[in-house]
C-alpha positions as CSV (number, residue, x, y, z in Angstrom):
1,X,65.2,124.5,54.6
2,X,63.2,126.8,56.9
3,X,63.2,127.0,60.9
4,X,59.9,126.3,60.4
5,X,60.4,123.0,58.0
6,X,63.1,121.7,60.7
7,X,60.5,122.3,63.3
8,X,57.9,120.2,61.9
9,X,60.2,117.3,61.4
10,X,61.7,117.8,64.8
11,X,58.6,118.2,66.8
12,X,56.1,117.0,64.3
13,X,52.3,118.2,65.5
14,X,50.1,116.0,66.9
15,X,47.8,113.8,63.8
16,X,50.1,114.4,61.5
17,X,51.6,112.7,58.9
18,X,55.2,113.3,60.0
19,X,53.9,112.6,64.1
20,X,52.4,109.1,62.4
21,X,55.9,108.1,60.9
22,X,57.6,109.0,64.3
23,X,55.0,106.5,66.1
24,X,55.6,104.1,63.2
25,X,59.6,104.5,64.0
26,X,60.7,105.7,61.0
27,X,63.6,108.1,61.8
28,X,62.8,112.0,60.8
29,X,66.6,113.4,61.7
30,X,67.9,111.3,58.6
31,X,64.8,113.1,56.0
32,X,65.8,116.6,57.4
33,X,69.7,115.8,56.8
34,X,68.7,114.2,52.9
35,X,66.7,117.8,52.5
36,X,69.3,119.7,53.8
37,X,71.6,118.6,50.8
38,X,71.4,120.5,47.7
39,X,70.2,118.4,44.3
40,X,73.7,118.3,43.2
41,X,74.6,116.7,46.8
42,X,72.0,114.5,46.9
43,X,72.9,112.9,43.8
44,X,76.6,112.6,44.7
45,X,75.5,110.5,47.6
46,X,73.3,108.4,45.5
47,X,76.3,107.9,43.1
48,X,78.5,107.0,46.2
49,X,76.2,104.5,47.2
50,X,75.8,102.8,44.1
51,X,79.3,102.9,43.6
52,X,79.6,101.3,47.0
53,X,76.8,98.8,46.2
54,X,79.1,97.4,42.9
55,X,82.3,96.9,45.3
56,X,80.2,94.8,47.5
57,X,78.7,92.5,44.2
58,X,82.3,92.4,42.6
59,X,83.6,91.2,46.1
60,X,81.3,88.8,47.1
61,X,82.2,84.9,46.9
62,X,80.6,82.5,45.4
63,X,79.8,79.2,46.1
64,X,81.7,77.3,48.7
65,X,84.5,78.4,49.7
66,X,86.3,76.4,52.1
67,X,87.1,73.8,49.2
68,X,86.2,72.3,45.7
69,X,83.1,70.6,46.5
70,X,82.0,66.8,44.7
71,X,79.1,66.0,44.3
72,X,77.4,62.6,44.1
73,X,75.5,61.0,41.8
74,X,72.0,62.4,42.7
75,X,73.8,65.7,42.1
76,X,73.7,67.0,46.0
77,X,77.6,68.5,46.9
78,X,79.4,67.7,49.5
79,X,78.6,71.5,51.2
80,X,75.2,71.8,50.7
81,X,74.5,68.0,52.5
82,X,76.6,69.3,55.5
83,X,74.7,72.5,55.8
84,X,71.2,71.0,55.4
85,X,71.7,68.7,58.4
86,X,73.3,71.6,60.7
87,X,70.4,72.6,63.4
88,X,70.6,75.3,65.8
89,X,71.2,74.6,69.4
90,X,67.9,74.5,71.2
91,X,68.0,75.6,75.0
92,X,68.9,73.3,77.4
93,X,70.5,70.4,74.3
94,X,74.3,71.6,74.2
């Protein structure tokens, strides 16, 4: 990329488009770094991530997992009665 491309997503210009997504919050450092890459790179790092993405779903628990949960007759475990009358502390009620 350019100077001049860096530039313009370091200081962006007043009214434009890239000044707009700085007031908005959106982070231009991380868009220069992703067009600093080459194709190839970029698409290594997308194959990381979704690499990374199908170690996190093959990892993940399911269920409950602090034990084998019963359920009663109306079908509602154990777990999921316990966890539907939890409430969070309001301030002031500990």
């Amino acid at each position: 990329m350019s100077k001049a491309g860096e530039d313009y997503f370091l200081n962006p210009p007043p009214g434009s488009a890239a000044a707009r997504a700085v007031e908005f919050g959106i982070d231009l450092t991380l868009t220069l770094e992703n067009l600093r890459l080459t194709p190839e790179e970029r698409i290594e790092q997308l194959e990381d991530f979704i690499a990374g993405v199908a170690a996190l779903r093959s990892a993940r628990r399911i269920g409950p997992t602090d034990a084998i949960t019963k359920h009663d007759n109306h079908g509602t475990s154990e777990t999921s009665r316990r966890y539907r009358s939890w409430r969070p502390y309001k301030s002031g009620n500990r």
